[in-house]
N, C-alpha and C positions, 0 to 999 in steps of 0.2 A: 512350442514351435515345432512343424511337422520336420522331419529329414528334407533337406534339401539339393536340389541338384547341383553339379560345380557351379551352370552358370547362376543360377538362383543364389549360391553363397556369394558369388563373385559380384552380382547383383545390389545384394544386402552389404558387401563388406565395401562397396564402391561409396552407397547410400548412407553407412553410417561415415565413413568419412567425410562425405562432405558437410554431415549434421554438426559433426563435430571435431573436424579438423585433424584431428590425430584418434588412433582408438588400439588398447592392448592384447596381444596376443591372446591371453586369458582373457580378458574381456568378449571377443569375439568367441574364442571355445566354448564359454560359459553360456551366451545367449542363442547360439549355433547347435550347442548340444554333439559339439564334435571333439576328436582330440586336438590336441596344441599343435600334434606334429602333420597333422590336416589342414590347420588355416595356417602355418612356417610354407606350407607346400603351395596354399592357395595366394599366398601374399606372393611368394618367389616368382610365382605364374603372371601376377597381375605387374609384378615389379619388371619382368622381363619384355610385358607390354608398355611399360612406360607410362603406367595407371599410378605408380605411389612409389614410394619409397622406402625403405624398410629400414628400420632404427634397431637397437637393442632392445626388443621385448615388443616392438610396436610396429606400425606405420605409418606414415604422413602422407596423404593426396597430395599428389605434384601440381595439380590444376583443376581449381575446386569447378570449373567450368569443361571440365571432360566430359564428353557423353559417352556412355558406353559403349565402348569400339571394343569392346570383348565377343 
């Protein structure tokens, strides 16, 4: 996967949550090709839009019917 832009991560990381409900910190790093302390930063971002919600190690989409209002 190429480097991506914030909104392009924020994009991807909106899109796998709704794929699948919940998705992990490292899991996201891993496929993103970024560090952990980059999507803890991109999650905090989306979490203070009231995009998801942020667990220990993870996040949960708050409204699998969100449209991208990022």
């Amino acid at each position: 996967m190429k480097t991506l832009s914030l909104s392009e991560r924020h994009s991807y990381i909106l899109e796998t949550l709704r794929q699948q409900g919940s998705v992990s910190v490292v899991d996201l790093a891993n496929q993103l090709k970024v560090s952990s302390v980059t999507i803890r930063k991109d999650l905090t971002l989306l979490e203070e839009k009231e995009m998801l919600y942020r667990t220990h190690g993870s996040a949960i989409l708050i409204n699998p019917y969100i449209n991208d209002r990022h």
